[in-house]
C-alpha positions in Angstrom: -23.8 -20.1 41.9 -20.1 -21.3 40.7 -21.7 -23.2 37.7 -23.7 -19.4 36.8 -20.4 -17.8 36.4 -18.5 -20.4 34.6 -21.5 -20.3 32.0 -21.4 -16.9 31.8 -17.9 -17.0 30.8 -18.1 -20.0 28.5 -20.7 -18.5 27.0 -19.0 -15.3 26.6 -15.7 -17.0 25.3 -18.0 -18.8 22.8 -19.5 -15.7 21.7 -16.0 -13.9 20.9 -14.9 -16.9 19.0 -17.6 -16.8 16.5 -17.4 -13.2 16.4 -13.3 -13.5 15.3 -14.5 -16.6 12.8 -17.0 -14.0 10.9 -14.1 -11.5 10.5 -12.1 -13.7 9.1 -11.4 -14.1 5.5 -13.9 -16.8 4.1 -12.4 -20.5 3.0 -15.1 -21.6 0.7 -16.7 -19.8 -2.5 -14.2 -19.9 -4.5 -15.1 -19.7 -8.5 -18.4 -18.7 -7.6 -20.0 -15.8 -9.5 -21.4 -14.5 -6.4 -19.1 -16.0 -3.4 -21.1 -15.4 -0.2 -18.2 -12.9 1.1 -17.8 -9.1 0.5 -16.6 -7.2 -2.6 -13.5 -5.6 -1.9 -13.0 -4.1 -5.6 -11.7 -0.7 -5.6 -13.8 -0.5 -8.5 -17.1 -0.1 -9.4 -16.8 -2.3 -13.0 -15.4 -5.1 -11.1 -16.2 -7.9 -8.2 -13.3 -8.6 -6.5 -13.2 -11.6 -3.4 -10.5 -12.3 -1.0 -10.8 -16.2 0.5 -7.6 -17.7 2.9 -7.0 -20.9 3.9 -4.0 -22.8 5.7 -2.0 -19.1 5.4 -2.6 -19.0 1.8 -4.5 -15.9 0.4 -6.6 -16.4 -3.0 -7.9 -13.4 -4.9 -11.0 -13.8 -7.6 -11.7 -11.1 -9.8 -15.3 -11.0 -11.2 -16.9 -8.6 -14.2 -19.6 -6.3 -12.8 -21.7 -8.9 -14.1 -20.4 -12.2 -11.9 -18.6 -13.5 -14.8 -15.4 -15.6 -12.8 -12.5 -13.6 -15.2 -9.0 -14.8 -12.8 -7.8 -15.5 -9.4 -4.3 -15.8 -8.2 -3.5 -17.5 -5.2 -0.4 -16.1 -2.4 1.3 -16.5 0.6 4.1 -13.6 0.6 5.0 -11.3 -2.6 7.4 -13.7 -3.9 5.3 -16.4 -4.9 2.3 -15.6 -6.7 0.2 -18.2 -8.4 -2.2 -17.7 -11.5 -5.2 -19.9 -10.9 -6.8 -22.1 -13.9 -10.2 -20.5 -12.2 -12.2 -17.7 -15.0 -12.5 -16.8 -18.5 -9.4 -14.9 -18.6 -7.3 -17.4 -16.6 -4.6 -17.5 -19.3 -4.3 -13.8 -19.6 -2.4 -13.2 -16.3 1.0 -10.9 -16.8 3.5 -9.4 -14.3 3.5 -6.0 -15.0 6.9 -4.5 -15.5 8.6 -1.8 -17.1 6.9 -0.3 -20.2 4.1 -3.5 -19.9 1.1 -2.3 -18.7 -1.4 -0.7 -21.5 -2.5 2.8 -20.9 -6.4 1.7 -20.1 -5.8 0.0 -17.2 -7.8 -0.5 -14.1 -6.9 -1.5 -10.9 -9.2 -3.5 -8.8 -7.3 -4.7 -5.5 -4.4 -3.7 -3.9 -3.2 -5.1 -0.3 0.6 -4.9 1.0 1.6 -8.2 -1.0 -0.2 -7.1 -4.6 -1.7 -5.1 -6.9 -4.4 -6.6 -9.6 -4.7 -4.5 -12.4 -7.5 -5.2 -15.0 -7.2 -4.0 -18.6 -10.4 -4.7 -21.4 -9.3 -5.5 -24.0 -11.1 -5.3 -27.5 -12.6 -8.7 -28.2 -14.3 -8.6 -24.5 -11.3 -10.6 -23.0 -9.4 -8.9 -19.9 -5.8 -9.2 -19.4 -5.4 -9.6 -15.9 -2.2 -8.0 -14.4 -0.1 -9.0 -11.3 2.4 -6.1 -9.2 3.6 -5.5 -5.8 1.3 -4.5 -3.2 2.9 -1.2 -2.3 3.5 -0.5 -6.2 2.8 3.4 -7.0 3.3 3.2 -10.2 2.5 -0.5 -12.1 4.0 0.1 -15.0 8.0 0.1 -13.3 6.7 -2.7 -10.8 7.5 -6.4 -11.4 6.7 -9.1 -9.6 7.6 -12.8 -10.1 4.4 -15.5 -10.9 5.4 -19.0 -10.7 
């Protein structure tokens, strides 16, 4: 009877393990057009993919059509890296006073940053770095490394 219980509770312990691994933020998939990990845009034109690994935090942003457009990788608010991951990987900016364009978009925000997308006319995006508890992105700044 012992060895009944002690598989019950290995089994259980086994069972609550997985269950924490598949709430965790994924570790693979990134510069995929269609990671297999939710969308957690706060906007309908845009894909937007959180990974972490080894405590560091890597955000894609995607077109509403998979295309990879940037992805910026972060352990704490003060160091932010742009990624050379997207069509638009060049076109990351810190947002500070007077910087950001009136058509703006923002696509992800979480207490370390904000990622602000703005189309611009020849189909590029300029993709836009601020603090995470930023109310208003264009007095916000933000240092990328």
């Amino acid at each position: 009877m012992r060895s009944i219980y002690r598989r019950a509770i290995v089994s259980t312990l086994l069972l609550a393990s997985a269950s924490a691994a598949a709430a965790a933020s994924p570790t693979t998939g990134l510069g995929q057009s269609w990671p297999n990990t939710s969308d957690v845009s706060a906007s309908p034109g845009y894909h937007v993919y959180v990974f972490e690994k080894q405590g560091v935090r890597y955000v894609q942003v995607n077109d509403a059509a998979g295309t990879v457009r940037g992805a910026i990788a972060y352990t704490d608010a003060n160091t932010v890296l742009d990624l050379p991951v997207g069509v638009d990987a060049s076109r990351w900016v810190t947002v500070t006073d007077n910087t950001a364009p009136a058509a703006t978009e923002q696509v992800y925000q979480d207490a370390a940053v904000t990622v602000i997308v703005a189309p611009q006319p020849d189909g590029s995006a300029r993709m836009m770095l601020a603090p995470g508890d930023c109310d208003n992105p264009a007095q916000c700044s933000i240092r990328v490394q």
